[in-house]
C-alpha positions in Angstrom: 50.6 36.7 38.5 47.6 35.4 37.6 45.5 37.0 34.9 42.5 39.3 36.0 39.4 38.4 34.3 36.6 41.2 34.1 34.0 39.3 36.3 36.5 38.9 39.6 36.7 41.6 42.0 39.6 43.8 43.1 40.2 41.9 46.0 39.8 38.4 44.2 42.4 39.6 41.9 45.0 40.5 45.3 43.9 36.4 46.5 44.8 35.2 43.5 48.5 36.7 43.2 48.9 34.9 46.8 51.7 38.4 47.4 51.0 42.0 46.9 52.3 43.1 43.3 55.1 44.8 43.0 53.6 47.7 41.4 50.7 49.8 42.7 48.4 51.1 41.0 45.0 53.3 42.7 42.1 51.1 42.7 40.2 53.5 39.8 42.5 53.2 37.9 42.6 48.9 38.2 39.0 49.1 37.9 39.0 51.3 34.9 41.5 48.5 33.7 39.1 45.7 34.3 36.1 47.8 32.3 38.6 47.9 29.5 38.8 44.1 29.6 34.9 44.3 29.1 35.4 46.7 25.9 38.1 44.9 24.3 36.6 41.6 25.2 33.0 42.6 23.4 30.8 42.3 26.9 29.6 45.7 25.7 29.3 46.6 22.1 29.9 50.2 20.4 27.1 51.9 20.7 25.9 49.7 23.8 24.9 50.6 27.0 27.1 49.6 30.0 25.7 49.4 33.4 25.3 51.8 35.3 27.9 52.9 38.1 26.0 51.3 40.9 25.8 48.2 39.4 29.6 48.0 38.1 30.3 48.9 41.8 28.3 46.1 42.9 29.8 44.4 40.6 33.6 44.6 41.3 32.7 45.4 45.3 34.3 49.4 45.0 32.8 52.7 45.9 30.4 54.1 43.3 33.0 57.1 43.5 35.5 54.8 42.4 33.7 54.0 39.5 32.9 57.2 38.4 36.1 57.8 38.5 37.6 55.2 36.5 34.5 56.2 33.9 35.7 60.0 33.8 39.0 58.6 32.8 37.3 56.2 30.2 34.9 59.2 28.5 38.1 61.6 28.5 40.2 58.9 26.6 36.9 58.8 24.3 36.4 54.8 24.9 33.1 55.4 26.4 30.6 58.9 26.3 27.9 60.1 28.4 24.8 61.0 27.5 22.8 63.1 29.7 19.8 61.7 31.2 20.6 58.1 29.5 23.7 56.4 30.7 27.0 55.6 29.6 27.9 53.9 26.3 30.6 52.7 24.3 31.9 55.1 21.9 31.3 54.2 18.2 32.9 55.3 14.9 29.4 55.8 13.8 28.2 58.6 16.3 28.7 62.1 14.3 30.8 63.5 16.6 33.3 60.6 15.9 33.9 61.4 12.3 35.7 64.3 12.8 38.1 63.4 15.8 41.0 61.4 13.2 39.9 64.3 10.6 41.4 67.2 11.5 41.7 69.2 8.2 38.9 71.4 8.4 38.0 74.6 5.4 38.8 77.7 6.2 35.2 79.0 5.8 31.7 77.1 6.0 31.0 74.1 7.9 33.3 70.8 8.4 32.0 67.5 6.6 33.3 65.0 5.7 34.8 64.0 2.2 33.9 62.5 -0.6 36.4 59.5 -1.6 37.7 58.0 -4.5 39.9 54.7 -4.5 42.5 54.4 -6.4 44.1 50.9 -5.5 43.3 48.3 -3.4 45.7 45.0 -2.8 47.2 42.6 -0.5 50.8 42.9 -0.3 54.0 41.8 1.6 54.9 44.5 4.2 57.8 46.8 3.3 60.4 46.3 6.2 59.5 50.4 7.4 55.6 49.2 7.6 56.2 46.3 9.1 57.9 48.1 11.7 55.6 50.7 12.6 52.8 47.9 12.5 54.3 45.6 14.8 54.8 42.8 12.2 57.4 40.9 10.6 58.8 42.0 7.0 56.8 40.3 5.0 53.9 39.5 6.6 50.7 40.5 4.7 49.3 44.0 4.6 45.6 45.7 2.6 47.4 48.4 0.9 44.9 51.3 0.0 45.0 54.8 -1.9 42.3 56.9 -2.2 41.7 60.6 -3.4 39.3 62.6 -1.3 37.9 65.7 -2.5 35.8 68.3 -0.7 32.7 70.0 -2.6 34.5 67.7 -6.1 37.4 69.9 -5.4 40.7 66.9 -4.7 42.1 67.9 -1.7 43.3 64.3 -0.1 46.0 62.3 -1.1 46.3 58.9 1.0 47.6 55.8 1.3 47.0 52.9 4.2 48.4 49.6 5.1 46.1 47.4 7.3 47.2 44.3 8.7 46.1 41.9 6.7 45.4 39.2 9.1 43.2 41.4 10.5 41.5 43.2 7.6 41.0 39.7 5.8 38.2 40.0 3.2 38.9 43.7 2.9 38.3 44.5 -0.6 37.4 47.6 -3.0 34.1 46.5 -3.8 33.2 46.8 -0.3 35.5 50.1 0.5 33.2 51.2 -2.7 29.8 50.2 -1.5 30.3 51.3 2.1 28.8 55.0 2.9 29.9 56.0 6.0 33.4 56.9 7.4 35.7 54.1 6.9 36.9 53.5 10.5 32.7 53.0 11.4 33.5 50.1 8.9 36.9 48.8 10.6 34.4 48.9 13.6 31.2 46.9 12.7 32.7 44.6 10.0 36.5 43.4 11.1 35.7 44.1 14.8 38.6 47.1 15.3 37.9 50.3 16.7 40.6 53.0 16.8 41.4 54.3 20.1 44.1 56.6 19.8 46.7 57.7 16.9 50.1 59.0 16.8 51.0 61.6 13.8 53.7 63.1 12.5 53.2 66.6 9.9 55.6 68.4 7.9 56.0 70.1 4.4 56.5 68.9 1.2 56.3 69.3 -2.5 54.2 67.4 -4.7 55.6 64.7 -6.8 54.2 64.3 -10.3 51.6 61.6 -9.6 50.2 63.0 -6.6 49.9 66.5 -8.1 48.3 64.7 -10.7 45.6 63.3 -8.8 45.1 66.4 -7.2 44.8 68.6 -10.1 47.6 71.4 -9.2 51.0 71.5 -10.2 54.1 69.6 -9.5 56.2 71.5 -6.7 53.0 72.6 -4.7 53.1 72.8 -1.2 51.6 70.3 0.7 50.8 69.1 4.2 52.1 65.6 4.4 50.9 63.7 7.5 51.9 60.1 8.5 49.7 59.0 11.2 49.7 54.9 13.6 46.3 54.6 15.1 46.2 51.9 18.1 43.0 49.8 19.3 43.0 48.2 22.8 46.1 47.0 24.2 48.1 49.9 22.5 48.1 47.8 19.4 48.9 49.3 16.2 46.5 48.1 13.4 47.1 51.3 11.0 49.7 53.1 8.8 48.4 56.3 6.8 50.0 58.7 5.2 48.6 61.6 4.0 49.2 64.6 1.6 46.6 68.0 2.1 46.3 70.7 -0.3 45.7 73.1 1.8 44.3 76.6 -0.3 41.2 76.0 1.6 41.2 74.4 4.6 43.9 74.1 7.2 45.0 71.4 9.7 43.2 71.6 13.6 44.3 70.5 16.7 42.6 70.9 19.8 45.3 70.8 22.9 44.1 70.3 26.4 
């Protein structure tokens, strides 16, 4: 089948097979595959207004329902938000309400914010056979390995370590991890052109291990939460490993299930 680009219509994309597909899919859901397209292609920036509904429905010849369908989907998957009264945009790492959705360990009393962090390495590397795995690259490929320490109110509470593809993340270095303010994934975003859609994690228990406990200040043996975590960007591709230990005598881990 031939591809679909974002600018042909549903029906264009039907000619062009020259025989129905052999899977069906309802035409929301192709359209909210073609709006996709847009977002991974760059048409429409984070942070950038797309058209409205009546226009995309002009432009791919579907119901305006259809649309807004497709767009209910889109805001619900957090790849686009609504903003009363303005339109639709693309959802950025930048908005507020984006820096706590891959943060969920929140204190127990007092506001959420976010952490302050404190690098401990930064390096290019060849990728263990386990990351290179779990990133969908070959052993040995380059990976940005980074640790950092993140501490809440100067109290060390983080523990974490990320590998980055390194093709993608090329120039990634801890001058500018250092220099950067804002959350790091707003600087995936604007700077190596990766936003992260959607992350899978695994939590359990452990004990801390001399070094860690050492960069968090307790003692060897503590209980910790230890969460490894693969974020995706469009296309289900997997641009992130991140593991990460939480001392948890003030805050605790959240998740919101719907």
């Amino acid at each position: 089948m031939n591809p679909v680009t974002p600018n042909q219509t549903t029906s264009d994309a039907l000619g062009a097979a020259g025989a129905p597909s052999p899977t069906f899919s309802p035409l929301y859901q192709q359209i909210k595959g073609l709006i996709t397209q847009s977002l991974q292609s760059g048409e429409w920036k984070p942070g950038e207004m797309i058209p409205s509904e009546v226009e995309l429905a002009n432009r791919f010849k579907v119901s305006q329902g259809t649309v807004r369908k497709a767009i209910d989907e889109l805001a619900a998957e957090n790849l686009v938000v609504r903003k009363q009264g303005k339109g639709t945009f693309v959802s950025t790492h930048h908005e507020a309400r984006a820096h706590f959705r891959f943060l969920r360990l929140v204190p127990d009393e007092g506001v959420p914010h976010y952490p302050e962090s404190r690098f401990i390495e930064v390096k290019r590397l060849r990728a263990p056979a386990e990351v290179a795995r779990l990133l969908d690259l070959k052993s040995g490929d380059a990976v940005v390995y980074i640790k950092r320490v993140q501490s809440f109110d100067n109290v060390p509470t983080i523990v974490e370590e990320l590998w980055l593809p390194g093709l993608i993340f090329k120039g990634l270095t801890a001058e500018r991890l250092n220099e950067y303010k804002g959350p790091m994934y707003g600087l995936f975003e604007s700077e190596f052109g990766t936003r992260m859609i959607r992350a899978e994690e695994k939590i359990r228990a452990v004990c801390a291990e001399e070094g860690d406990a050492g960069l968090l200040k307790i003692a060897a043996g503590t209980p910790l939460l230890c969460a490894e975590r693969v974020s995706f960007t469009y296309g289900d591709k997997p641009v992130e490993l991140r593991r990460g230990l939480y001392l948890t005598e003030r805050h605790h881990y959240q998740n919101d299930l719907s």
